[in-house]
C-alpha positions in Angstrom: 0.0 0.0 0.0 2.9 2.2 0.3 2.7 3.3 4.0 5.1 2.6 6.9 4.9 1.8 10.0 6.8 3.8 12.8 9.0 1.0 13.5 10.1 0.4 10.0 10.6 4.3 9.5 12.5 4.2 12.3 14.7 1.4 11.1 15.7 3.0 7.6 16.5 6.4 9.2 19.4 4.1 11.3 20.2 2.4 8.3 20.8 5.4 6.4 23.9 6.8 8.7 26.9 5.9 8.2 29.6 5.0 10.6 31.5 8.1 9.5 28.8 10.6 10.3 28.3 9.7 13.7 29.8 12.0 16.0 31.1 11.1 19.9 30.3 14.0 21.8 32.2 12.2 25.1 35.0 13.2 25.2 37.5 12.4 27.8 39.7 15.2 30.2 42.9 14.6 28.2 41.0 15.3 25.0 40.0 18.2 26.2 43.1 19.6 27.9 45.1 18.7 24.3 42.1 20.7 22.6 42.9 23.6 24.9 47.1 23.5 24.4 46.7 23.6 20.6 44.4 26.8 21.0 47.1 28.2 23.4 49.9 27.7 20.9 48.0 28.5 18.3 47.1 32.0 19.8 51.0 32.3 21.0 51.6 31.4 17.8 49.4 34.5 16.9 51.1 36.9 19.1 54.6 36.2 17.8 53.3 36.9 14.5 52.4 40.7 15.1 55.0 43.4 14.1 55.9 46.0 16.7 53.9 48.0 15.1 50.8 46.3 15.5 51.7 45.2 19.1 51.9 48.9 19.9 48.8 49.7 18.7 47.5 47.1 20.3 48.6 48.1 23.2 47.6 51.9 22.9 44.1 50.7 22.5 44.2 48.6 26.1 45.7 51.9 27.3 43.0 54.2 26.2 40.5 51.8 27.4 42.1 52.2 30.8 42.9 55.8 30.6 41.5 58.7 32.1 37.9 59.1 32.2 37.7 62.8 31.8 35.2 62.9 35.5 37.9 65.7 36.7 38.4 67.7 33.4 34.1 67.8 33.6 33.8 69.0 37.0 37.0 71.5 36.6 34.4 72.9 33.9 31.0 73.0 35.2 32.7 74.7 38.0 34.6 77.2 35.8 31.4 78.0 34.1 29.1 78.3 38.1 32.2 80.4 39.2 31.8 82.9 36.0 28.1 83.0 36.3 28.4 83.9 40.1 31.3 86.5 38.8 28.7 88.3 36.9 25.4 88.1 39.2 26.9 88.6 42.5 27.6 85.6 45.7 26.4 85.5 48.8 30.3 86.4 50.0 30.3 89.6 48.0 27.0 90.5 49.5 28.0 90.1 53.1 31.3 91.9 52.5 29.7 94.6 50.8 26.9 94.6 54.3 30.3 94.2 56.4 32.2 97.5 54.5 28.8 99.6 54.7 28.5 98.5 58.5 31.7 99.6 59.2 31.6 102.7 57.2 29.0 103.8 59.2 30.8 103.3 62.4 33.8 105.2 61.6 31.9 108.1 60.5 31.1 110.7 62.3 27.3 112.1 61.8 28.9 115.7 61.2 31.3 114.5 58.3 30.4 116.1 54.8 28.3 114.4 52.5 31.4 113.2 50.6 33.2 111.7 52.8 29.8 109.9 53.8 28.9 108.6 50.7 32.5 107.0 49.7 32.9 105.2 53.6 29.4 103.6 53.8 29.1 102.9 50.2 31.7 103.7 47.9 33.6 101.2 50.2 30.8 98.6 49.9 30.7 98.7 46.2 34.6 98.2 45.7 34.1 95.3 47.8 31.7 94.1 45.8 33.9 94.9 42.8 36.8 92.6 44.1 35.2 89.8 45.2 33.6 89.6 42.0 36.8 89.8 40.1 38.3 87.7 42.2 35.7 84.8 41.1 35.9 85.4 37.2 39.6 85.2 37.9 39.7 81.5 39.7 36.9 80.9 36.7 38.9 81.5 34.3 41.9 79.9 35.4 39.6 76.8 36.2 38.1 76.7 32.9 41.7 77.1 31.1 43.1 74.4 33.3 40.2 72.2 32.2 41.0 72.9 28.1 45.3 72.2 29.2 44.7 69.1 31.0 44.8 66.5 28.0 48.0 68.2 27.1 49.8 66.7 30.0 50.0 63.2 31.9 49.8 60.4 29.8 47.7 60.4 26.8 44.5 59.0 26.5 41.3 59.5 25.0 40.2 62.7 23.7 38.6 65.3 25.4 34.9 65.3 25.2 33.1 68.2 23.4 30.8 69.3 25.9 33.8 69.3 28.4 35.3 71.7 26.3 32.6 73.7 25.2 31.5 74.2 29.2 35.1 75.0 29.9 35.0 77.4 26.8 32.3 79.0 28.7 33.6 79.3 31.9 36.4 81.2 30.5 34.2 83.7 28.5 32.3 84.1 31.8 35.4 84.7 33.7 36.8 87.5 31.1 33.8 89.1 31.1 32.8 89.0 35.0 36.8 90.5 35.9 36.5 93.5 33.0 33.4 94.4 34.6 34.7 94.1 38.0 38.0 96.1 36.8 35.6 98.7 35.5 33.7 98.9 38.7 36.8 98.8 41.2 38.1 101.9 38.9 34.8 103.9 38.7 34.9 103.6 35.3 31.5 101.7 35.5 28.8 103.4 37.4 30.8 105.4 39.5 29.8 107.0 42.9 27.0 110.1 42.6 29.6 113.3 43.5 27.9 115.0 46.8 27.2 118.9 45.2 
């Protein structure tokens, strides 16, 4: 009739591999420990094969991988950029200098001084103060945010910096410029200079 049972199915299927295709997947622990020598020499074997050249590549790329992740160089700039920003809109230390300098203008002058000398001790004084501190934060911004765009240029190499490292660094040295000209300009009464007393 042209069908077969299961059995005799079964039966050809057996018949029909050979010896040769029949794998042994048991293998014993000496087997396997000669399987793992030859891959050994044949990777040695590899090894010995690479110019100096390509050994020192290869070794600049595990040294990158390892190298420096750039945390600092970000933090140096985030900071440069916070310290310009306070250099333009004022801390809370040049505020309570610039309270401190009118306080004590106002203690060392006499009610009967002129109006001159009243208006330079309690706040000429206070806005000098101001001035300087502000400078002197656009100043460590700066220097911050320069030190952040130099770092990569010394120590050993690594990878390269990462953009928005630089470009926050880039801004925290704009900042800083700008913040200690304006404080320069204030300091010198150039920029909004004390009302005269007549």
């Amino acid at each position: 009739m042209g069908t077969k049972t299961v059995d005799e199915a079964a039966n050809e299927a057996t018949e029909v591999k050979s010896d040769a295709e029949t794998v042994d997947v048991t293998k014993t622990d000496d087997e396997v420990a000669a399987q793992e020598a030859d891959h050994q020499a044949e990777s040695a074997e590899t090894e010995d094969d690479l110019t100096e050249e390509e050994y020192a590549a290869e070794l600049a790329k595990l040294h990158q991988e390892e190298g420096p992740t750039g945390v600092g160089q970000g933090a140096a700039a985030v900071v440069s950029a916070a310290l310009g920003f306070i250099s333009l809109s004022g801390g809370w230390i040049g505020s309570v200098a610039a309270a401190r300098e009118t306080l004590v203008g106002q203690l060392h002058t006499a009610s009967t001084a002129s109006v001159g000398t009243q208006i330079k001790e309690v706040y000429g004084d206070a806005w000098h103060t101001t001035a300087l501190w502000a400078g002197i934060f656009a100043l460590v911004a700066a220097l911050v945010g320069v030190g952040a765009l130099i770092r990569p240029a010394f120590g050993t190499p690594g990878k390269p910096q990462a953009t928005w490292i630089k470009s926050v660094a880039w801004a925290g040295v704009a900042l800083g410029v700008v913040g200690l000209l304006l404080a320069v300009l204030k300091y010198t009464d150039v920029l909004l200079s004390l009302p005269s007393a007549s």
